[in-house]
Residue frames relative to the residue before (quaternion, step in Angstrom):
aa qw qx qy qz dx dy dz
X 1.0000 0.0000 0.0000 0.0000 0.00 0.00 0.00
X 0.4033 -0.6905 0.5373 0.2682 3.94 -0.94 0.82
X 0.0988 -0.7611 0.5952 0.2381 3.58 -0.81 0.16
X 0.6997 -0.5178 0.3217 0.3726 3.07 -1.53 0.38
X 0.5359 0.5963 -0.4244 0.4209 3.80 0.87 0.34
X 0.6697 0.3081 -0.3687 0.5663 3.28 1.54 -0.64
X 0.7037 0.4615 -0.4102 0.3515 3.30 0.23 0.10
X 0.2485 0.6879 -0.4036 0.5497 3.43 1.79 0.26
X 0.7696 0.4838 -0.1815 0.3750 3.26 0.33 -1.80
X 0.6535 0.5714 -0.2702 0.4164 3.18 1.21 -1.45
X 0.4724 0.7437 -0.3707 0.2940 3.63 1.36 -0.58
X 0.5742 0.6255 -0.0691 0.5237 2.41 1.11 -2.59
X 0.9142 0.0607 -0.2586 0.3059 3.12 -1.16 -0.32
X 0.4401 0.4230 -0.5159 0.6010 3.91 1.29 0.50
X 0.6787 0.3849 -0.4123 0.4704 3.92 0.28 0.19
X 0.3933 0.7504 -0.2245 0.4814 3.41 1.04 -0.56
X 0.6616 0.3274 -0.1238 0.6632 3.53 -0.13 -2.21
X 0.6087 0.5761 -0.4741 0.2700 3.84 -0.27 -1.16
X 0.7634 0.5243 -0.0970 0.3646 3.10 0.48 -2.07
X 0.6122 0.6234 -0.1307 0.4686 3.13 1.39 -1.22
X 0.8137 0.2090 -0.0636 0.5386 3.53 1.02 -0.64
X 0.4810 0.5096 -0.3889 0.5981 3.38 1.65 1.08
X 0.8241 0.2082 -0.1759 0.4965 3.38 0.96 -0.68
X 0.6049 -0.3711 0.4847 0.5114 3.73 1.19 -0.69
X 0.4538 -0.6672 0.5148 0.2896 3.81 -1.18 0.46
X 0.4575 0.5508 -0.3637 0.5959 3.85 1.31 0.17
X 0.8035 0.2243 -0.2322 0.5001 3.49 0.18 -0.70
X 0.5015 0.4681 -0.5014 0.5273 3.82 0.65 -0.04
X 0.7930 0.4759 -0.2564 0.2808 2.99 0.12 -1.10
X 0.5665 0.4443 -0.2234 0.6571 3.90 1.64 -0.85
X 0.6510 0.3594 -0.4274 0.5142 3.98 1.04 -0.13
X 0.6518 0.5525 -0.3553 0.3790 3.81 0.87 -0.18
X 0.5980 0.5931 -0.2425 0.4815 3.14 1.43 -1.17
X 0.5657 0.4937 -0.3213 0.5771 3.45 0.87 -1.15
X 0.8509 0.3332 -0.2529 0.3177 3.42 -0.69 -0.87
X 0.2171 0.7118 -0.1891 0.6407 3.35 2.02 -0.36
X 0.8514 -0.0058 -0.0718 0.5195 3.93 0.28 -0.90
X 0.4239 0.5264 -0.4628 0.5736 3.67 1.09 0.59
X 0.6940 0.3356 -0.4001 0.4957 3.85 0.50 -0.51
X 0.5239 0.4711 -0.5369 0.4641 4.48 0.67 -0.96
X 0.7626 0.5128 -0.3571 0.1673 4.34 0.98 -0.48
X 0.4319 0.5194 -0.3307 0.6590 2.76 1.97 -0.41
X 0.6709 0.5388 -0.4563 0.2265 3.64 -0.21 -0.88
X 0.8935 -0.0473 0.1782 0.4094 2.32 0.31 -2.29
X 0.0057 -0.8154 0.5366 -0.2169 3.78 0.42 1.66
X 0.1132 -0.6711 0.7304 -0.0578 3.25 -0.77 1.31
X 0.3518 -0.6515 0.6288 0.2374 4.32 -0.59 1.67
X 0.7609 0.3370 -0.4022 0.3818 3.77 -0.06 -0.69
X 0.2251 0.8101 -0.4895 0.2313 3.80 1.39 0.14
X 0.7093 -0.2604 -0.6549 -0.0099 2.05 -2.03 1.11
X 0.0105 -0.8572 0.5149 -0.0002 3.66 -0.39 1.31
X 0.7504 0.3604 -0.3601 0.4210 3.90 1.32 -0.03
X 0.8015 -0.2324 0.3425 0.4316 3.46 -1.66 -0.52
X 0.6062 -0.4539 0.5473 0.3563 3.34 -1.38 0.13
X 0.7829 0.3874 -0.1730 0.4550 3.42 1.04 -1.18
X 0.7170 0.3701 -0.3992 0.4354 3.17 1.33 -0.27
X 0.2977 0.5862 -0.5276 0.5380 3.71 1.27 0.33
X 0.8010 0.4015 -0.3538 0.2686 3.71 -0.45 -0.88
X 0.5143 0.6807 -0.2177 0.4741 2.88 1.54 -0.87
X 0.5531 0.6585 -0.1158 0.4970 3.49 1.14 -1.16
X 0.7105 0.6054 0.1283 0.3349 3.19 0.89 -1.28
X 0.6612 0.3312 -0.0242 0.6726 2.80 1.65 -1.46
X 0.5393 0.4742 -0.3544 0.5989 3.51 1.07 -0.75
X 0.8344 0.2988 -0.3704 0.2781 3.78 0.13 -0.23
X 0.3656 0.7279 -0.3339 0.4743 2.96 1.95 -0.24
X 0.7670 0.3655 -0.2369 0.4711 3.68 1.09 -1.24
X 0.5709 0.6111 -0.3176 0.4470 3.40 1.17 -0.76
X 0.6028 0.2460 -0.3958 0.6477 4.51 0.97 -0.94
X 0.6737 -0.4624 0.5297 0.2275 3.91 -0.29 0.74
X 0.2573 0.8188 -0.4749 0.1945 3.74 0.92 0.57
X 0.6789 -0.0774 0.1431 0.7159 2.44 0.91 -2.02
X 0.6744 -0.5384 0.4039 0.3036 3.45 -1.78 0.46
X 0.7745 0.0356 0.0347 0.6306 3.52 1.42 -0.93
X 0.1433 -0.7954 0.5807 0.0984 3.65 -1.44 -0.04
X 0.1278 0.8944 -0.4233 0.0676 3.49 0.20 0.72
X 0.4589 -0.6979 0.4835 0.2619 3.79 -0.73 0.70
X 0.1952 0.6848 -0.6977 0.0786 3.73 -1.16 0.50
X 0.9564 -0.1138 0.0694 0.2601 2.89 -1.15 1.10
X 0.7494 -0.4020 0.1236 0.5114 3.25 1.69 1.12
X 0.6541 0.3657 -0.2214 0.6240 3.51 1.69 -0.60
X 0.4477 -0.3816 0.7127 0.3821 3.57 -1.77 0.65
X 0.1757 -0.6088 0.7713 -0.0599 1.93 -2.29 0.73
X 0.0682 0.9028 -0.4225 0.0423 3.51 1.17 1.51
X 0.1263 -0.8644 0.4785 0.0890 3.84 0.12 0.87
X 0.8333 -0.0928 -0.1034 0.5351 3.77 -1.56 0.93
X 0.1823 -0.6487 0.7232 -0.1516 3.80 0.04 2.20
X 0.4171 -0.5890 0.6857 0.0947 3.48 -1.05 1.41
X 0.7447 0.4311 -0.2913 0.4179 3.41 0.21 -0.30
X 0.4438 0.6322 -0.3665 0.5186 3.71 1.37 -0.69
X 0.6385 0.5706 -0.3191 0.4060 3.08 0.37 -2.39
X 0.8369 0.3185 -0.2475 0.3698 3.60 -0.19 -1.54
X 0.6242 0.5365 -0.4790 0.3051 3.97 0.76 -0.32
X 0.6691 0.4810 -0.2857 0.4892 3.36 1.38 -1.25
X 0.4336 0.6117 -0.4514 0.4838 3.90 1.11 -0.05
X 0.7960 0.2905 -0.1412 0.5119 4.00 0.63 -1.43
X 0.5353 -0.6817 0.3823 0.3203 3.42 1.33 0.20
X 0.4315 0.5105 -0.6106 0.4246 3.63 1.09 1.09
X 0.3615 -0.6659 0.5934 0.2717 2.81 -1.78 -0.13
X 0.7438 -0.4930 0.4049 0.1994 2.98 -1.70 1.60
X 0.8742 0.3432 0.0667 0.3369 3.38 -0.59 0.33
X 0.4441 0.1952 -0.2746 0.8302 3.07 1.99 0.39
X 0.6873 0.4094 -0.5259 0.2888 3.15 -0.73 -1.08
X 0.5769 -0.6050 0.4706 0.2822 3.34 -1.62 0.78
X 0.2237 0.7883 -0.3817 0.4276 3.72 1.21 0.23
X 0.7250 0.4480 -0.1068 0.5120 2.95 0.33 -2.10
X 0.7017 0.5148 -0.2840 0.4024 4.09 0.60 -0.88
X 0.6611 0.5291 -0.3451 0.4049 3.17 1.25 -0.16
X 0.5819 0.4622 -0.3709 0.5569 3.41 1.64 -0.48
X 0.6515 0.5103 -0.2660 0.4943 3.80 0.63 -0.23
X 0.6951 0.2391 -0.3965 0.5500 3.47 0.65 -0.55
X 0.4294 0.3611 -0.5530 0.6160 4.86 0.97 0.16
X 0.4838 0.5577 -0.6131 0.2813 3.86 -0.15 -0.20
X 0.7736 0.5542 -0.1160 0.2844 2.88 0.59 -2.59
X 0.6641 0.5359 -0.1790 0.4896 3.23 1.28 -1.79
X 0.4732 0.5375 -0.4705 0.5156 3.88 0.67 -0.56
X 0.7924 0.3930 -0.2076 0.4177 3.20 -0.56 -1.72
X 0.7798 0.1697 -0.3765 0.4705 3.96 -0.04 -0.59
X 0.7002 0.3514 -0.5297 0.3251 4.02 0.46 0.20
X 0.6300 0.4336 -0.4310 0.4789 3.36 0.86 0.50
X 0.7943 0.1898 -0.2503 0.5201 3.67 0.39 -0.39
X 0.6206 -0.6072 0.4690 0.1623 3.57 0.42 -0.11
X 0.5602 0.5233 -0.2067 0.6080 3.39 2.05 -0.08
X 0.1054 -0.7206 0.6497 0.2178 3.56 -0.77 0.99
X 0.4019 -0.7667 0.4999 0.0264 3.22 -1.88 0.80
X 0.2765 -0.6177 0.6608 0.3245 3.60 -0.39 -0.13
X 0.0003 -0.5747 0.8172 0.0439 4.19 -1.24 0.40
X 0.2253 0.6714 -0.7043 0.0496 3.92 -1.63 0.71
X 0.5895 -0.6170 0.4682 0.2293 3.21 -1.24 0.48
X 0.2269 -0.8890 0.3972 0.0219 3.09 0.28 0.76
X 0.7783 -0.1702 0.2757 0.5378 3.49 1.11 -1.14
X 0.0860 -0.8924 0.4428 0.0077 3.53 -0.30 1.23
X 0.0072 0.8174 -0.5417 -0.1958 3.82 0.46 0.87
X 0.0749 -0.8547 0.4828 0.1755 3.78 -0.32 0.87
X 0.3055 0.6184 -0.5615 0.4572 3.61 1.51 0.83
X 0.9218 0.1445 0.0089 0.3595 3.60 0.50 -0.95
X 0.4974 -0.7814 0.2005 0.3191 2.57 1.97 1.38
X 0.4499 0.7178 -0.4549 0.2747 4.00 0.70 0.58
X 0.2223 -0.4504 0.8485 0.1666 3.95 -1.35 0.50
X 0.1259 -0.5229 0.8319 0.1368 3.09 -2.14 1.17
X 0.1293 0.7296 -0.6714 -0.0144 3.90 -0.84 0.47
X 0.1503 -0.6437 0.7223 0.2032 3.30 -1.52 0.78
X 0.5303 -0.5848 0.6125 0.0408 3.03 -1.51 1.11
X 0.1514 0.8609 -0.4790 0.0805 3.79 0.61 0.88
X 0.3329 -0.6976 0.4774 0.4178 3.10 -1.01 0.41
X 0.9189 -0.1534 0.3325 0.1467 3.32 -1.47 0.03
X 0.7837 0.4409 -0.2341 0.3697 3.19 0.84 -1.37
X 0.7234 0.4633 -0.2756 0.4313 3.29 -1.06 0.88
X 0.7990 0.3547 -0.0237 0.4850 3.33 0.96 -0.93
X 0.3815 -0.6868 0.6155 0.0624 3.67 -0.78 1.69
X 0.6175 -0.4870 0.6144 0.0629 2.96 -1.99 -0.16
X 0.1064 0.8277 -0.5104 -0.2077 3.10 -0.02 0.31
X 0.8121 -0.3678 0.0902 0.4440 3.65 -1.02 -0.28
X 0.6296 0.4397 -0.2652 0.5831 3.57 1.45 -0.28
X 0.5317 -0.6623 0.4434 0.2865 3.83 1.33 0.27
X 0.5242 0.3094 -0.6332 0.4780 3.57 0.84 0.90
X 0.5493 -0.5815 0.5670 0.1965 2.99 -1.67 1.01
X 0.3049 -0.7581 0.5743 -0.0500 3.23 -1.71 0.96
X 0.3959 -0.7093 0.4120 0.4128 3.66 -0.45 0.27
X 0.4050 -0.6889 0.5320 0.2799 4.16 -0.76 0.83
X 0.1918 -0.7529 0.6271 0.0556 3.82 -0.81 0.75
């Protein structure tokens, strides 16, 4: 039987594709990301903010990542998440998108970003880095910021 989370999901990523092929996969994607941090503001807002670590923001983050049922676990190595069996992966590679583009994926990355700067006051970079879909894993470093602009669709670039 489907539950209404997967069909939640099914929303999502049929809004997604939609968006994605009205504006271009750059702009879905910078409109996902964006909205992506507008929800870590509603979500998650701490008034005496920004009062922790970069690391303890991320941390923050990941716990809420596991708590909306995203992902099952989150786990640090060597500077990168480790975000394992991403309910949301599961269902792209089910409809035959791919993880990690799809503007889907920018919404967990742009609540990454927003978490981490409304709690620590540090802006980040979140990217997919690597998807192992044998063993259901996102590799994401969690970067800071430095170095790296916007461009006009709001993915960030390296500054020369």
């Amino acid at each position: 039987m489907v539950s209404l989370s997967d069909h939640l999901i099914i929303v999502l990523v049929r809004v997604g594709s939609g968006v994605r092929r009205m504006v271009g996969v750059r702009g879905a994607q910078a409109i996902f990301r964006q909205v992506g941090r507008d929800m870590a503001q509603e979500i998650i807002h701490d008034p005496r903010s920004p009062n922790l670590s970069p690391d303890e923001a991320k941390r923050v983050a990941a716990h809420a990542l596991v708590e909306l049922k995203v992902f099952q676990d989150v786990q640090f190595v060597n500077g990168q998440a480790r975000l394992c069996h991403c309910m949301l992966g599961e269902a792209l590679e089910r409809m035959e998108e791919k993880p990690g583009q799809h503007p889907l994926c920018f919404l967990g990355l742009g609540f990454i970003e927003g978490t981490v700067n409304n709690l620590s006051g540090q802006k980040i970079h979140a990217r997919l880095e690597h998807r192992d879909s044998v063993q259901g894993v996102c590799i994401e470093p969690w970067d800071e910021e430095v170095g790296l602009k916007a461009n006009w669709v709001g993915i960030p670039e390296l500054v020369s």
